[in-house]
PDB file as gemmi writes it, atoms N, CA and C in Angstrom:
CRYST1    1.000    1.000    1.000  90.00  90.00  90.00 P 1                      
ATOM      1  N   UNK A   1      25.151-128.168-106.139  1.00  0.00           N  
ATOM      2  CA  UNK A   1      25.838-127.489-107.219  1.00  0.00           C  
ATOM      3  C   UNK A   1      27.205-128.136-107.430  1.00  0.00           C  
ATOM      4  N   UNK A   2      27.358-128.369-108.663  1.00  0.00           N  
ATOM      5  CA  UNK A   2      28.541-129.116-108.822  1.00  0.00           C  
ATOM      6  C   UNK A   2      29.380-128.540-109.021  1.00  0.00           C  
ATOM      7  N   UNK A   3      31.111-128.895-108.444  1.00  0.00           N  
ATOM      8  CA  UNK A   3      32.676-127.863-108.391  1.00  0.00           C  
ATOM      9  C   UNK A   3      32.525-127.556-109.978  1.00  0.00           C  
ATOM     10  N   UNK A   4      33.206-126.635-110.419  1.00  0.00           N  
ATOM     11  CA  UNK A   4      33.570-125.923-111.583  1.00  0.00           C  
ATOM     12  C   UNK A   4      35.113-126.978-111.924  1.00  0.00           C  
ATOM     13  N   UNK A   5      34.932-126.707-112.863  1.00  0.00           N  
ATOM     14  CA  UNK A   5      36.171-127.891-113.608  1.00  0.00           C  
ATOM     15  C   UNK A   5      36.908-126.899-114.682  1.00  0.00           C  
ATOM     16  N   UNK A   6      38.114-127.205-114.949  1.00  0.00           N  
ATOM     17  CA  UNK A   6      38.492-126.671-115.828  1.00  0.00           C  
ATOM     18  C   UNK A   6      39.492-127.499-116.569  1.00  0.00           C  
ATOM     19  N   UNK A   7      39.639-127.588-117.800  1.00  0.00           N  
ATOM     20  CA  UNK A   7      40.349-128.686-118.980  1.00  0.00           C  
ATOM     21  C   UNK A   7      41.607-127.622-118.730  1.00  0.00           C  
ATOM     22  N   UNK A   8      42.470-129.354-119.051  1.00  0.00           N  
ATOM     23  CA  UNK A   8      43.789-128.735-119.187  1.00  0.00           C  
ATOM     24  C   UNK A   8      44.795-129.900-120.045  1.00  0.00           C  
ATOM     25  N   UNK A   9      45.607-129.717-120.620  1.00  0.00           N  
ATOM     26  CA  UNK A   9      46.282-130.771-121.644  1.00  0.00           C  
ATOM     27  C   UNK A   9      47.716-130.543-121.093  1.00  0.00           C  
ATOM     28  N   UNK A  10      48.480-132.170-120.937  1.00  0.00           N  
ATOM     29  CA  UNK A  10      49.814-132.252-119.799  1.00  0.00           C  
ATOM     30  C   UNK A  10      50.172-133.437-120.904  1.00  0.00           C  
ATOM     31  N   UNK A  11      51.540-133.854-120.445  1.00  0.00           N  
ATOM     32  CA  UNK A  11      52.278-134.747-120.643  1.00  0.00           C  
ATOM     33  C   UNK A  11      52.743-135.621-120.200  1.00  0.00           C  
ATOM     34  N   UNK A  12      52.582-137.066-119.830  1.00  0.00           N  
ATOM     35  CA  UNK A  12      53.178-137.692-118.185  1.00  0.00           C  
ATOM     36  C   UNK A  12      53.373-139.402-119.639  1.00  0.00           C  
ATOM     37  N   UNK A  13      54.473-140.114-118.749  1.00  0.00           N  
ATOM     38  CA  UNK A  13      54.832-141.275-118.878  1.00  0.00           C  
ATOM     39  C   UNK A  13      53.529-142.319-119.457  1.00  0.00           C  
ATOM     40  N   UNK A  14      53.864-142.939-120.397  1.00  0.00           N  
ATOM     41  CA  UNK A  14      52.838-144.117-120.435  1.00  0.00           C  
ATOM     42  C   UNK A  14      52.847-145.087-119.067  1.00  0.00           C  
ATOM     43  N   UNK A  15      53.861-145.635-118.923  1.00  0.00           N  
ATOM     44  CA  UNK A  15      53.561-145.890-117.652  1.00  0.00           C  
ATOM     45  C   UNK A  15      52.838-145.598-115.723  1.00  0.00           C  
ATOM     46  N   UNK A  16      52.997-144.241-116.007  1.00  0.00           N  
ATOM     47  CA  UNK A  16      52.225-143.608-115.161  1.00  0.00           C  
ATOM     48  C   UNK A  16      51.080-143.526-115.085  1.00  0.00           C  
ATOM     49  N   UNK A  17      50.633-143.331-116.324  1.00  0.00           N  
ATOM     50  CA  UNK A  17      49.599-143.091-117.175  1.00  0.00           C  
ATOM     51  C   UNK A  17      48.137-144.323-116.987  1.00  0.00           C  
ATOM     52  N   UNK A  18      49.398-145.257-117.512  1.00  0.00           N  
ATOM     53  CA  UNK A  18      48.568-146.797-117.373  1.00  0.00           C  
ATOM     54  C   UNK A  18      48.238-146.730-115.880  1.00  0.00           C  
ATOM     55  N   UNK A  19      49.235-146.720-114.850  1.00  0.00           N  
ATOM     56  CA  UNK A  19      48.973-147.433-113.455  1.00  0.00           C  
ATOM     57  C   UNK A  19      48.115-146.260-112.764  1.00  0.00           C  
ATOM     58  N   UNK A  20      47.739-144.950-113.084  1.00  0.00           N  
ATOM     59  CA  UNK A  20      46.746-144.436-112.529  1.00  0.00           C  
ATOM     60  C   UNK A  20      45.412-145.056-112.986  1.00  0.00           C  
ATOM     61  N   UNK A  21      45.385-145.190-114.463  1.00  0.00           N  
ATOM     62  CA  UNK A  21      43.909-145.490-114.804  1.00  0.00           C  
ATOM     63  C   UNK A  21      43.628-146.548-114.123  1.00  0.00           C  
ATOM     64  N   UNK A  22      44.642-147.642-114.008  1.00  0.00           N  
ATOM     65  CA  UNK A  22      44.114-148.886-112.733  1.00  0.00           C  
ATOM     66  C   UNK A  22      43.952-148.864-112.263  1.00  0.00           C  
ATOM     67  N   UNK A  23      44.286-147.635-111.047  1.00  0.00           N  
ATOM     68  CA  UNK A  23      43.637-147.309-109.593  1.00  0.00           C  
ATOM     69  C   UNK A  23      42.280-146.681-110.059  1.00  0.00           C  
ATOM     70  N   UNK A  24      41.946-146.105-110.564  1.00  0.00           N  
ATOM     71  CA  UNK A  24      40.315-145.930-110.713  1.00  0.00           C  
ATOM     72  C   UNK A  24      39.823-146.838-111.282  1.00  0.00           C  
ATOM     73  N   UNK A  25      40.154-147.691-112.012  1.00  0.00           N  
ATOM     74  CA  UNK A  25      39.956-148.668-112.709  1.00  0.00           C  
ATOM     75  C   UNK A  25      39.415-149.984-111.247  1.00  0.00           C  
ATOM     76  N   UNK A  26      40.284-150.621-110.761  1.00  0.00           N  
ATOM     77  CA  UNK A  26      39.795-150.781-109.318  1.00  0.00           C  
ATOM     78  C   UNK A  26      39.465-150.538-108.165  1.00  0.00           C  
ATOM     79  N   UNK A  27      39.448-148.922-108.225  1.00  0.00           N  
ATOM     80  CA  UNK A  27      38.184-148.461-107.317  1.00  0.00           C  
ATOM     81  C   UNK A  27      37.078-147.955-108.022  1.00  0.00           C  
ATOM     82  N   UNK A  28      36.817-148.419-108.801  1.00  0.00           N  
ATOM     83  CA  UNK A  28      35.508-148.150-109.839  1.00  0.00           C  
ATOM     84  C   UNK A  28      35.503-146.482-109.604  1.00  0.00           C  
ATOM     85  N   UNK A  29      36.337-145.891-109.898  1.00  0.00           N  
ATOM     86  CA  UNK A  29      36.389-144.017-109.941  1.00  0.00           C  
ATOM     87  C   UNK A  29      36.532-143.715-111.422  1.00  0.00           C  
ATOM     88  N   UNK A  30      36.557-142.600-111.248  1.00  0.00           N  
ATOM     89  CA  UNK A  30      36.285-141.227-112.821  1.00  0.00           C  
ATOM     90  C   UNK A  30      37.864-141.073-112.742  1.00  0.00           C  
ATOM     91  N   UNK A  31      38.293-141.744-113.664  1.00  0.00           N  
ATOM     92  CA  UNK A  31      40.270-141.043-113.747  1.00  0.00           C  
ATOM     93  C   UNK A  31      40.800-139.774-113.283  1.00  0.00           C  
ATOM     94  N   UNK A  32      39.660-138.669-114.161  1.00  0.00           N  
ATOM     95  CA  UNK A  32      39.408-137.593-113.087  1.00  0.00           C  
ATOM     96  C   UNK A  32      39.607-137.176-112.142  1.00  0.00           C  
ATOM     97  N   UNK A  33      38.680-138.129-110.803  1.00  0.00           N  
ATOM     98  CA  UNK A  33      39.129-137.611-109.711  1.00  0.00           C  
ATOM     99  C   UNK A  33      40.207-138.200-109.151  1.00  0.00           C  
ATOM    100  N   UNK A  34      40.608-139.434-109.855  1.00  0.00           N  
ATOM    101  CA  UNK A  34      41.601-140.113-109.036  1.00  0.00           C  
ATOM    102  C   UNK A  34      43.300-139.424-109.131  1.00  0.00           C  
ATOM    103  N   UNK A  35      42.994-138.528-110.427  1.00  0.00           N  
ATOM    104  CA  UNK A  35      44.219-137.520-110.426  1.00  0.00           C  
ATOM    105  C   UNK A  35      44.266-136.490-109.607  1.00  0.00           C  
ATOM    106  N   UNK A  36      42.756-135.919-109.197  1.00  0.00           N  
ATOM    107  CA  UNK A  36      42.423-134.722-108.286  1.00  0.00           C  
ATOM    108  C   UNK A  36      42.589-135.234-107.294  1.00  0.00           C  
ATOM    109  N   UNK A  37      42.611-136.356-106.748  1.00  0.00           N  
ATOM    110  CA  UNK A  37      43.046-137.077-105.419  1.00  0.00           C  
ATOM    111  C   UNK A  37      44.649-136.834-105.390  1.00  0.00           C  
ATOM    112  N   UNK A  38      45.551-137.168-106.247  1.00  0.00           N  
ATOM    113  CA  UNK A  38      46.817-137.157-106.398  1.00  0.00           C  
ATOM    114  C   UNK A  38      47.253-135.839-105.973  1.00  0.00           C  
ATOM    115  N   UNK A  39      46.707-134.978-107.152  1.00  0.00           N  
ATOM    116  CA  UNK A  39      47.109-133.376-107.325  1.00  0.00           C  
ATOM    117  C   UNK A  39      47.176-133.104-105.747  1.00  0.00           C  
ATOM    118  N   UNK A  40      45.540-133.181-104.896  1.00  0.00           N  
ATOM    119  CA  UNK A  40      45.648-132.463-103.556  1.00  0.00           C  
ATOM    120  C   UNK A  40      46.622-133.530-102.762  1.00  0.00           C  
ATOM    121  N   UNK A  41      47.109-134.536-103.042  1.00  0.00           N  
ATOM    122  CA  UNK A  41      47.704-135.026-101.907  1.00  0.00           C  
ATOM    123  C   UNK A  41      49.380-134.068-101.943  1.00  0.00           C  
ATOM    124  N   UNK A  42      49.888-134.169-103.675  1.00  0.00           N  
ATOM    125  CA  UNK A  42      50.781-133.426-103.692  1.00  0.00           C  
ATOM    126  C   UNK A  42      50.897-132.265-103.058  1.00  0.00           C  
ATOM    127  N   UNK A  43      50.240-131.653-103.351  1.00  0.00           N  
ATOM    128  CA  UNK A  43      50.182-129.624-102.844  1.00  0.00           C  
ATOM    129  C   UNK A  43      50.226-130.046-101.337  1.00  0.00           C  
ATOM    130  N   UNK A  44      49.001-130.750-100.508  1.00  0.00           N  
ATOM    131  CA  UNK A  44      49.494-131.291 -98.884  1.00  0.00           C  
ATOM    132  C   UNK A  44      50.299-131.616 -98.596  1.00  0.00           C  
ATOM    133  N   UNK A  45      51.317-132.456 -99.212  1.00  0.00           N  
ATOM    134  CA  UNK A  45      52.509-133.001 -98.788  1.00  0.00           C  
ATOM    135  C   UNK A  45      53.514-131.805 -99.078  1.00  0.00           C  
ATOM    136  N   UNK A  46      53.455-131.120 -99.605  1.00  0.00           N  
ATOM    137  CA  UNK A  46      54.644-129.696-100.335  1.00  0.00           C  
ATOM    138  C   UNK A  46      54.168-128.880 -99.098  1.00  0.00           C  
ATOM    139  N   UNK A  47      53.271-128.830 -98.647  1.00  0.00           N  
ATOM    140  CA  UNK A  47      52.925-127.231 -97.722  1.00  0.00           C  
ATOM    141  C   UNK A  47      53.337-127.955 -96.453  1.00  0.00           C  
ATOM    142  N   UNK A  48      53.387-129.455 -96.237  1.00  0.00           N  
ATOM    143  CA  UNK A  48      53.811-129.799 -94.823  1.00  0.00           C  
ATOM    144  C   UNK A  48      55.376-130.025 -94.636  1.00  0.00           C  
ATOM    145  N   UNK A  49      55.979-129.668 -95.816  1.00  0.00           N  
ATOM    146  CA  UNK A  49      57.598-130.262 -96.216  1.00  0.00           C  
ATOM    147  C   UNK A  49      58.179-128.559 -95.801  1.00  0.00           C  
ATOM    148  N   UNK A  50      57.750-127.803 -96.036  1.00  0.00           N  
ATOM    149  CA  UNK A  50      57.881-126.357 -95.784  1.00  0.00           C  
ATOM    150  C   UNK A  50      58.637-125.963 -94.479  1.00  0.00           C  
ATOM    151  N   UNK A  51      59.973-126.155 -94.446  1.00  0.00           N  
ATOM    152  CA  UNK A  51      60.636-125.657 -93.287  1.00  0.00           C  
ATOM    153  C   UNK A  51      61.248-124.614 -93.191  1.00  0.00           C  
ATOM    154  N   UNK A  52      60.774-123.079 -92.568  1.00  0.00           N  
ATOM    155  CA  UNK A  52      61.884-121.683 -92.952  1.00  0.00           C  
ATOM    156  C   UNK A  52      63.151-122.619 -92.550  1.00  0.00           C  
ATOM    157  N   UNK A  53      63.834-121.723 -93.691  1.00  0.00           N  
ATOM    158  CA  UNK A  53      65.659-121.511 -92.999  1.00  0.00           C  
ATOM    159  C   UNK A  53      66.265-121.366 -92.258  1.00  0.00           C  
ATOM    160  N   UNK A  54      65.595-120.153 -91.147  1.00  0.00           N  
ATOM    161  CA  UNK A  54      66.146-119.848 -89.539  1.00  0.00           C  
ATOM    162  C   UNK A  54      65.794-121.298 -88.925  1.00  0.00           C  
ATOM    163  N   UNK A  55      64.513-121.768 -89.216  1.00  0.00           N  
ATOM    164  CA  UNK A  55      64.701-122.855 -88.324  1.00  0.00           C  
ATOM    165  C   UNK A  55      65.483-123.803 -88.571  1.00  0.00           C  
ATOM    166  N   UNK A  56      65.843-124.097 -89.483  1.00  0.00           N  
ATOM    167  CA  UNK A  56      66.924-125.077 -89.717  1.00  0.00           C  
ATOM    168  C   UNK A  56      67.903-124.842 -89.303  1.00  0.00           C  
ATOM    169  N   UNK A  57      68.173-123.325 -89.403  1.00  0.00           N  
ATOM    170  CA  UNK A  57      69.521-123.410 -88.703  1.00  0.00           C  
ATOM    171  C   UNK A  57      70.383-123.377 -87.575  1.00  0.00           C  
ATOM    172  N   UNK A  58      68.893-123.351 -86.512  1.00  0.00           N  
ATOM    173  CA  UNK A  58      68.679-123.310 -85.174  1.00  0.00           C  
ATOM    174  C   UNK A  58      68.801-124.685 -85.309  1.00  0.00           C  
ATOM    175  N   UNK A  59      68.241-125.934 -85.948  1.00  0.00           N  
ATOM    176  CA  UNK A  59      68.276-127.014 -85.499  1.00  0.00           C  
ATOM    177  C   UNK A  59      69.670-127.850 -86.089  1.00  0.00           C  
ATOM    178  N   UNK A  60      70.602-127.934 -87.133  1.00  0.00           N  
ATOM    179  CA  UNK A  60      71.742-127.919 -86.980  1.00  0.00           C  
ATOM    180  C   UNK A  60      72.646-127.196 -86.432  1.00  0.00           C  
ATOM    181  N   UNK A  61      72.369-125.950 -85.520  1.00  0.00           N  
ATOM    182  CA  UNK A  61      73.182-125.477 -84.139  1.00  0.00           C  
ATOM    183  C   UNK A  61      73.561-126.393 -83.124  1.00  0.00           C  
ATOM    184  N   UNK A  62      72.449-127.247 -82.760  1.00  0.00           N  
ATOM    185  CA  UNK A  62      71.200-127.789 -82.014  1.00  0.00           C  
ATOM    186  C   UNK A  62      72.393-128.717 -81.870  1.00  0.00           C  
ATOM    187  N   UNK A  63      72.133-129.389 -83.344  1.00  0.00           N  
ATOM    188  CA  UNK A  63      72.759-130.951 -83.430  1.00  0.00           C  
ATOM    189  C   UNK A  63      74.564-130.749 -83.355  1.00  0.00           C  
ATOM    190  N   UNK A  64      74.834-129.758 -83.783  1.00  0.00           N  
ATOM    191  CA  UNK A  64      76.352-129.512 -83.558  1.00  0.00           C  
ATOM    192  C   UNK A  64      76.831-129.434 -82.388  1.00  0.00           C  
ATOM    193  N   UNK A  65      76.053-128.594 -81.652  1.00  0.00           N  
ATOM    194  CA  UNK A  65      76.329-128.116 -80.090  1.00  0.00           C  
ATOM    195  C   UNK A  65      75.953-129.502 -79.089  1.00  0.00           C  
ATOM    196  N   UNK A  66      75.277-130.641 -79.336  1.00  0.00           N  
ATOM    197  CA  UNK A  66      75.481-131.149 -78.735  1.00  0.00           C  
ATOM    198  C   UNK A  66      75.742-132.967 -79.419  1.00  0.00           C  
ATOM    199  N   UNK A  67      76.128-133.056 -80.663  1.00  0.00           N  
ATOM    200  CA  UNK A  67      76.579-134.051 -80.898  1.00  0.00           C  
ATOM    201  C   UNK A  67      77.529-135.202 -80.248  1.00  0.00           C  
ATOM    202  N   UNK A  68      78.100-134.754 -78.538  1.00  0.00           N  
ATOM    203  CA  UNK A  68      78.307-135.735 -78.340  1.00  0.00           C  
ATOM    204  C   UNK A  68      77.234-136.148 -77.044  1.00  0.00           C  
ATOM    205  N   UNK A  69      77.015-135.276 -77.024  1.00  0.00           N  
ATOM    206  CA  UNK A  69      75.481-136.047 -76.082  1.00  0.00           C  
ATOM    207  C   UNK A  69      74.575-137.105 -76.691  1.00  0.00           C  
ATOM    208  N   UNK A  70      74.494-136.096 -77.612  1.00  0.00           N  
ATOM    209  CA  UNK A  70      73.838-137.704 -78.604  1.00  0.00           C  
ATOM    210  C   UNK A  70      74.466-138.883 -79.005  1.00  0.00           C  
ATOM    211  N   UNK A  71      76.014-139.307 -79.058  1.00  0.00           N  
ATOM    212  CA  UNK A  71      76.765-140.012 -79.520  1.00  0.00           C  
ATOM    213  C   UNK A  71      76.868-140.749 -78.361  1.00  0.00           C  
ATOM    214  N   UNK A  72      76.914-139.755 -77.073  1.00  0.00           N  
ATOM    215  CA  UNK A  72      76.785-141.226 -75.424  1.00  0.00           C  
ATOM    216  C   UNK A  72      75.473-141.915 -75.638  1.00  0.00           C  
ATOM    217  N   UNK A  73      74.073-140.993 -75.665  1.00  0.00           N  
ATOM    218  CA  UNK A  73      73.003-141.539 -75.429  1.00  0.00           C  
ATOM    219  C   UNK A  73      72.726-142.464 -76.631  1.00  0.00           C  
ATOM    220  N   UNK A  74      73.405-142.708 -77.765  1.00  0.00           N  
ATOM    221  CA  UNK A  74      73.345-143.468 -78.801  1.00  0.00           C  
ATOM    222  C   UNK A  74      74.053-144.977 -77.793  1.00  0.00           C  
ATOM    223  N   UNK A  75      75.202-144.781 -77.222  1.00  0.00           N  
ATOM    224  CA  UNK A  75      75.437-146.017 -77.074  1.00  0.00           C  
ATOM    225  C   UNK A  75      74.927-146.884 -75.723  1.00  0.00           C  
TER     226      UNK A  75                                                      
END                                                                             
């Protein structure tokens, strides 16, 4: 059974434009999927970029509290 598809109308660079169709273009692919390749890599790369706030701010504590430890072991 084949995925369900759904049309949708966007706006992107001619240039962008062009250099995707070449990548399917030389991997002999459906433009199609070679954007649905893109799309999921985006959304994967956004959900792995995802850092709460507390933790960040535990980890510039981190780096404050011991910045000169790191500044010996740097040299």
């Amino acid at each position: 059974m084949a995925a369900s598809r759904e049309k949708f109308s966007s706006q992107v660079s001619p240039d962008l434009l062009a250099a995707m169709r070449e990548v399917a273009r030389n991997e002999g692919r459906h433009f199609q999927a070679v954007l649905e390749d893109a799309m999921r890599e985006y959304l994967d790369n956004k959900a792995r970029q995802k850092v709460r706030p507390e933790v960040m701010a535990h980890f510039h504590a981190g780096l404050e509290r011991n910045r000169r430890l790191y500044e010996l072991l740097a040299q």
